[in-house]
C-alpha positions in Angstrom: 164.5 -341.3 -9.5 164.5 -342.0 -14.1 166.7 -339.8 -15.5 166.9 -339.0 -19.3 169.3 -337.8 -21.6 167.8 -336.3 -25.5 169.6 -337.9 -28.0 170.9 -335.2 -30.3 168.5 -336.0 -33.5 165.9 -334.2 -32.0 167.6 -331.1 -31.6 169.0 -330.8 -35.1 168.1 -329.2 -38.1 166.2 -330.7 -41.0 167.9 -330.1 -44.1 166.8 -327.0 -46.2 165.1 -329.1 -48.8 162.8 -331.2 -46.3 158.9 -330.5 -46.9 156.2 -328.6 -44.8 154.9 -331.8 -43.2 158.3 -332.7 -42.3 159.3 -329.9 -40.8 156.2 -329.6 -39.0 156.6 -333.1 -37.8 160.0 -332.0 -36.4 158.8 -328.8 -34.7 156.0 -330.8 -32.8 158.4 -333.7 -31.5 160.8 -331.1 -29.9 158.4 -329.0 -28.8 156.7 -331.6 -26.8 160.2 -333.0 -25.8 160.8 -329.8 -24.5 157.5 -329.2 -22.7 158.2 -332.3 -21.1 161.8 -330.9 -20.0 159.8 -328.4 -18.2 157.4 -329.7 -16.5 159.0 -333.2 -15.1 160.2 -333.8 -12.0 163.0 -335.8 -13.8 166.9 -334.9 -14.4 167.2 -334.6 -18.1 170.6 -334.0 -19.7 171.8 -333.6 -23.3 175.1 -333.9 -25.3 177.0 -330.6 -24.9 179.6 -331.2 -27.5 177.1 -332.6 -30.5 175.5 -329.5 -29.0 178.4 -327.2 -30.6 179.2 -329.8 -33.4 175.4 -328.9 -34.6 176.4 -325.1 -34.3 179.7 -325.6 -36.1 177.0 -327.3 -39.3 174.4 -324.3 -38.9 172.2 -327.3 -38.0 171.7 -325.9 -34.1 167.8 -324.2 -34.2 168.7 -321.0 -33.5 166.0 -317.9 -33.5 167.0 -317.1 -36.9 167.4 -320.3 -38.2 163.7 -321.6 -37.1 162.5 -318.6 -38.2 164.2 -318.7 -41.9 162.7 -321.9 -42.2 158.9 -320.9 -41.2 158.8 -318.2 -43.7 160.4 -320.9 -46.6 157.5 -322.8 -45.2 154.3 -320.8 -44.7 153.7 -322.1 -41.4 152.7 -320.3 -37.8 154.8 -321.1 -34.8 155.9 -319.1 -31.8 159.6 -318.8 -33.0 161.0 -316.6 -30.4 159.3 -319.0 -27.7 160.8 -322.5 -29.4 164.3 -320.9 -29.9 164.1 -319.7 -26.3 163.5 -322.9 -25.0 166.1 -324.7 -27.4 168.6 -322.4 -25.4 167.7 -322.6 -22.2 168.2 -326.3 -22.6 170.9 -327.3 -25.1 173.1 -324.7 -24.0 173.1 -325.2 -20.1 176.3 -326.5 -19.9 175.5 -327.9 -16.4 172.9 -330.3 -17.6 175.6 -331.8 -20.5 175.4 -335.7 -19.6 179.2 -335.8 -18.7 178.2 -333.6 -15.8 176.4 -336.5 -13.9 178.9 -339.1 -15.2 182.1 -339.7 -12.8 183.5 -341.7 -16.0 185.0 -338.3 -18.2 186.7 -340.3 -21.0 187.2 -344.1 -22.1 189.0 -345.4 -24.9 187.9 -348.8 -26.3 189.8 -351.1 -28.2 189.9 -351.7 -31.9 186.8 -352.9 -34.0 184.4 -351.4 -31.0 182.4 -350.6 -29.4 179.3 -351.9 -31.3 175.9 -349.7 -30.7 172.7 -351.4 -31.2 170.5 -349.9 -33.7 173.6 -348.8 -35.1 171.5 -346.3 -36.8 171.6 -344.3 -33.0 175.0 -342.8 -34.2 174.8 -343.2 -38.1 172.1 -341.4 -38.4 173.0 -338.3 -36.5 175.1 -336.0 -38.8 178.6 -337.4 -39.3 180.4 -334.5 -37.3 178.8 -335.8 -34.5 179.1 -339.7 -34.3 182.5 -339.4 -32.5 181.7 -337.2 -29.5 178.2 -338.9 -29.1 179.8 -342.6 -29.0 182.5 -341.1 -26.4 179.9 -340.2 -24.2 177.8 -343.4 -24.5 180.6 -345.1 -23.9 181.5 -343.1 -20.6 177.5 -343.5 -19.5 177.8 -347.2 -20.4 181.0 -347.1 -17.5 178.8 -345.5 -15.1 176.1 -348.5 -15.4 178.9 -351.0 -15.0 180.5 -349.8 -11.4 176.3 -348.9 -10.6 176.6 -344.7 -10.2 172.8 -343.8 -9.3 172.3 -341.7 -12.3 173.6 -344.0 -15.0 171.9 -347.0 -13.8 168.1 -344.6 -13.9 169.2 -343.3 -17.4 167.1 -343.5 -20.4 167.2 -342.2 -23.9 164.8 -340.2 -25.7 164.8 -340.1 -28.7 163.3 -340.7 -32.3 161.6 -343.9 -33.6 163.6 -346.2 -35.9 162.5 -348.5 -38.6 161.5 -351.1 -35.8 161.1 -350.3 -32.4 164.0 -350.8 -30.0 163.1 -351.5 -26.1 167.3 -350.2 -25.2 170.2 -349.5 -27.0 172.4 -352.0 -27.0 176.4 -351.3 -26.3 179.2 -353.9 -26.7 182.9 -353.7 -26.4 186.3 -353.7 -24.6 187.6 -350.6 -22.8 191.5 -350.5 -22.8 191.9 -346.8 -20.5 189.0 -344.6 -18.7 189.5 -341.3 -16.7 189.4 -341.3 -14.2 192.1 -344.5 -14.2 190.4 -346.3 -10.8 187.5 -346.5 -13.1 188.8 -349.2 -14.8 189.8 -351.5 -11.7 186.5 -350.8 -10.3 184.9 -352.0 -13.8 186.3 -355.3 -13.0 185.6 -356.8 -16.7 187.1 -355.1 -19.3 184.3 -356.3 -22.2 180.9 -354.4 -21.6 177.7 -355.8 -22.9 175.2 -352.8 -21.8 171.8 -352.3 -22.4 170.3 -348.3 -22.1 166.7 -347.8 -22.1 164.6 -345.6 -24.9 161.7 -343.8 -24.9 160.2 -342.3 -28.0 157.4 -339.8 -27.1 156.5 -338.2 -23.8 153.4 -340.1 -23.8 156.0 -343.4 -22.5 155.8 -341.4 -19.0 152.6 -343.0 -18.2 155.2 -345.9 -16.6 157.6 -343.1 -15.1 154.9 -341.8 -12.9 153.9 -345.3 -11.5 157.8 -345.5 -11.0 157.7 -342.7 -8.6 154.1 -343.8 -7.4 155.6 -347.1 -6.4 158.8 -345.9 -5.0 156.9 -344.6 -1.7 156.7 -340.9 -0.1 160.5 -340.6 -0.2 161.2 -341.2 -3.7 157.8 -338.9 -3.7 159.8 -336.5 -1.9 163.2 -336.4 -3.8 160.9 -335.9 -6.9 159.8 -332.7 -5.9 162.8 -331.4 -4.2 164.6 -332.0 -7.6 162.1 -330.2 -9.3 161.8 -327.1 -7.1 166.0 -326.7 -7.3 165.8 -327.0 -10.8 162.6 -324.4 -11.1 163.6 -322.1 -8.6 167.0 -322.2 -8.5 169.0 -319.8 -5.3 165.6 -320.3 -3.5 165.9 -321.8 0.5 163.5 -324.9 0.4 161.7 -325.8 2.9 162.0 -329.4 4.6 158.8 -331.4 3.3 157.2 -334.8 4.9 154.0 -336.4 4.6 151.2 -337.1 7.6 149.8 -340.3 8.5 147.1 -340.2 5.7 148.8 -338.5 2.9 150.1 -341.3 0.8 146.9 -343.5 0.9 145.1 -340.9 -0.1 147.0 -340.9 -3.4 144.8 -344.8 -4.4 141.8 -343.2 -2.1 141.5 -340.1 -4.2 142.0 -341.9 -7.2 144.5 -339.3 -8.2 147.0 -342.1 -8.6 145.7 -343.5 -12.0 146.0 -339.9 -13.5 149.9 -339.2 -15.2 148.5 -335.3 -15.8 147.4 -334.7 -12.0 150.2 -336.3 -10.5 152.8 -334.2 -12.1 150.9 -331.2 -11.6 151.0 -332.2 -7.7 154.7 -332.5 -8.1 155.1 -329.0 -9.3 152.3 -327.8 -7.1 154.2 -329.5 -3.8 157.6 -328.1 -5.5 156.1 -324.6 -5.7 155.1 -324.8 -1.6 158.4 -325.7 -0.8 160.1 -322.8 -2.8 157.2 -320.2 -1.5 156.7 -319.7 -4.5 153.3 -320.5 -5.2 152.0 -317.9 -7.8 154.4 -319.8 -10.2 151.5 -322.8 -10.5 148.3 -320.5 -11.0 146.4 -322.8 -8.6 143.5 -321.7 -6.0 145.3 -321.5 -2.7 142.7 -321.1 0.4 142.3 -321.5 3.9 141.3 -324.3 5.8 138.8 -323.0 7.9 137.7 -324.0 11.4 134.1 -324.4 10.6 132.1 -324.5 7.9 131.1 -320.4 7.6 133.1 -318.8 4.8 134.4 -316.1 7.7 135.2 -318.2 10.1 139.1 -318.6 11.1 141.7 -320.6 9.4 142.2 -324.0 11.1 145.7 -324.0 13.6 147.0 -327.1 15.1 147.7 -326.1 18.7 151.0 -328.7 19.3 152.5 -326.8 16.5 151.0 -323.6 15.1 150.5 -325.0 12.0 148.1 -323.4 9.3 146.1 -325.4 7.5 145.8 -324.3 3.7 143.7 -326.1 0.6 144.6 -326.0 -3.2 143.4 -326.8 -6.4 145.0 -329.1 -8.2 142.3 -329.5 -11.0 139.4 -328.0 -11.3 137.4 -330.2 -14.0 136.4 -333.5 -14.1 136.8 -335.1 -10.1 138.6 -331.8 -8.9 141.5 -332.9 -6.9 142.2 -331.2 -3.9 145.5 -330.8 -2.1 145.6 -330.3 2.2 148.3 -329.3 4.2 150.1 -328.2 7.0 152.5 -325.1 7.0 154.5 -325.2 10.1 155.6 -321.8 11.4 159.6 -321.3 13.0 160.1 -322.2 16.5 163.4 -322.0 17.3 165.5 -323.5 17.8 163.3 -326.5 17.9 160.7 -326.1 15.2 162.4 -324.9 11.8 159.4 -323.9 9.4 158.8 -326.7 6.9 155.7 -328.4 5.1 153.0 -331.4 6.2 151.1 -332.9 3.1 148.2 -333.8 4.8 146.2 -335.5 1.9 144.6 -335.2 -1.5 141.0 -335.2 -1.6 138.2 -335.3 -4.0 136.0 -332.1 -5.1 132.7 -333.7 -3.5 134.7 -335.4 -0.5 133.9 -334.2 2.8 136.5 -331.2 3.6 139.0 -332.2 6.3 142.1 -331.9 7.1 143.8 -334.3 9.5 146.1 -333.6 12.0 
């Protein structure tokens, strides 16, 4: 499963003299940044401590802030919405980067490390080139010894001058915390190389990545995503039936990014019960084809069979499944995706 980390530049400020179209520019990148945040089935993670360097500057985008700027400027956005949604993010101290790192601190020796476009750190603001190299330095530790979420990482942040495929990190550790780090390390001199992503439009890749990872990478996706949407919530075990996966190429549903990640937060929101949260047409699978006629129930199990929308224009995906009742202490209540059809496929469910 990718995970991502936001590079603090996209989070900051402009400066009070920057122009309309600048700081219209600005507003759309994290806005769509953040919309992504939201609706991915990905772990994203930011820099907590640039995060209070930026609200030791004034440069954090608080309500105020934002909202001090848009009347300077003349322009219409949703500040209490943006500022919200800055909040909920940057401030969530459980999703600062050092959280999924077991590295917490490195020291490198002299004269390094070097960063590749060294204009990553330089052109952050200066307050915050220190604690944003020290926790490079502690993800780049994490890709060494191979912990899960270093070595799925990427960086999003904003074009440079040229576009760079990774970031680039070079150097010599001399002491890490915690100390077995660095035996496990095994070569003190690092040459690492970090992914970077520059718009949420680079996810086209992600999705295949999932796509191509089979039903249990499928899986993991969405029981990420319901934990992090519907958090205190008991989640119900998921699994796929013998068709469901094929279905994906069958349906076509595979070669569309938008479709497939509203199927991850339409199968997240049917694990968490929670299905008025996705605003999709949930109905009955029925036994025949009259509109009265029973809802289909698989005898070995009890299972109900249930049909939702997963879009409704253009070739009007369709998602079937099973929802098995409790039998204990044999049958705990879970979810069987059954398959994802076409809006002019023959209805069916299979058992």
């Amino acid at each position: 499963m990718p995970g991502f980390v936001i590079d603090p530049l996209l989070v900051t400020l402009p400066p009070p003299d920057c122009t309309v179209a600048e700081f219209a520019a600005w507003v759309r990148r994290l806005e769509s940044w953040l919309a992504e945040v939201d609706a991915s089935p990905f772990e994203w993670r930011h820099f907590l401590q640039c995060t209070y360097r930026l609200q030791e500057l004034d440069r954090f985008p608080t309500f105020q802030r934002i909202r001090d700027m848009v009347r300077a400027r003349g322009i219409e956005i949703n500040v209490r919405r943006l500022s919200a949604q800055v909040a909920a993010f940057f401030q969530d101290e459980t999703r600062d980067i050092l959280e999924s790192t077991t590295t917490k601190f490195a020291l490198v020796e002299e004269e390094s490390p070097e960063v590749i476009p060294a204009a990553f750190i330089s052109r952050n603001a200066p307050a915050l080139h220190e604690d944003l190299m020290a926790s490079v330095v502690c993800l780049t530790c994490d890709r060494i010894v191979g912990e899960p979420f270093a070595r799925s990482v990427q960086v999003a942040t904003v074009p440079f001058q040229r576009r760079y495929a990774s970031l680039k990190i070079r150097g010599t550790l001399a002491l890490t915390e915690p100390d077995r780090l660095l035996d496990r390390v095994a070569r003190r001199h690092f040459d690492e190389a970090i992914p970077m992503v520059y718009s949420p439009e680079d996810f086209q890749t992600r999705v295949q990545d999932i796509l191509e990872g089979g039903f249990d990478v499928f899986r993991d996706g969405v029981v990420r995503l319901a934990r992090r949407l519907y958090q205190d919530v008991a989640l119900l075990p998921i699994s796929a039936g013998s068709e469901f996966w094929r279905s994906l190429w069958d349906s076509t549903i595979n070669t569309n990014q938008a479709a497939v990640e509203r199927l991850l937060r339409i199968c997240a929101a049917i694990v968490a019960n929670r299905l008025d949260d996705v605003k999709s047409e949930l109905r009955p699978v029925r036994s025949s084809v009259g509109p009265q006629s029973a809802q289909r129930v698989r005898k070995h199990d009890g299972a109900r069979g249930w049909r939702m929308v997963i879009t409704k224009k253009g070739v009007g995906w369709r998602l079937h499944y099973w929802h098995v009742p409790a039998r204990l202490p044999e049958q705990p209540e879970c979810v069987e995706l059954a398959n994802v059809l076409r809006m002019n496929d023959v209805p069916r469910i299979p058992e």
